[in-house]
C-alpha positions in Angstrom: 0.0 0.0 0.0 2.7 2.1 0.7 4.6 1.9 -2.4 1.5 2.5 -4.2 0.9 6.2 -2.7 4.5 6.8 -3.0 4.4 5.7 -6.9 1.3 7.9 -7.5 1.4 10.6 -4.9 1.3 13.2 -7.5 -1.5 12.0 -9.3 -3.2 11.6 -5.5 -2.1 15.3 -4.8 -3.5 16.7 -8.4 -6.7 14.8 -8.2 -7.7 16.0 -4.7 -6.4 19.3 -5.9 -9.2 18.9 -9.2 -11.9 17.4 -6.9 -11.6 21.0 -4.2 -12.1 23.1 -7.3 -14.7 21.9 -8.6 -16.5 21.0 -5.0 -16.1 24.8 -4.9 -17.3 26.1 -7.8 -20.7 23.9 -7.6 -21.0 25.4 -4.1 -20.8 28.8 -5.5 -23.1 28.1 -8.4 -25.8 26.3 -5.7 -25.3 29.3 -3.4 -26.0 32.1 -6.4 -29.1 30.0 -7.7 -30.3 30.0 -4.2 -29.9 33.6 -3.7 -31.8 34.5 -6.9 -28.7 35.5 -8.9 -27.5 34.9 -12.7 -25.2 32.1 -12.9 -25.0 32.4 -16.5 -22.8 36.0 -16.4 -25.0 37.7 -18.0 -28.3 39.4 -16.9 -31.8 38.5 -17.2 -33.3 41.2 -18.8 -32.8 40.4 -22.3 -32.7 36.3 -22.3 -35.0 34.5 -23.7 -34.8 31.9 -20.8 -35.4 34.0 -17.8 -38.5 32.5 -17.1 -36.7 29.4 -16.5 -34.3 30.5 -13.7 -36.5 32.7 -12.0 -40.1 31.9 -10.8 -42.3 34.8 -11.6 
């Protein structure tokens, strides 16, 4: 087991570097849907899709 983690520890260190960034980024995404905000970048006044983000 050892020589395993020592024969892939930087694939092991990138990976779990990969997995925090994305963890993060979803969080942030679920946290701006919740508050009512564009996640798209862009505003809502001109999409043609704003009715599906935000109930009316």
């Amino acid at each position: 087991m050892l020589a395993f983690l020592t024969a892939n520890l930087g694939n092991i260190i990138v990976s779990l570097v990969l997995i925090v960034i994305v963890t993060l980024i979803v969080v942030n995404l679920v946290g701006k849907k919740k508050r009512g905000q564009s996640t798209c970048g862009c505003g809502c006044s001109n999409c043609p899709s704003a009715g599906m983000c935000h109930k009316q």
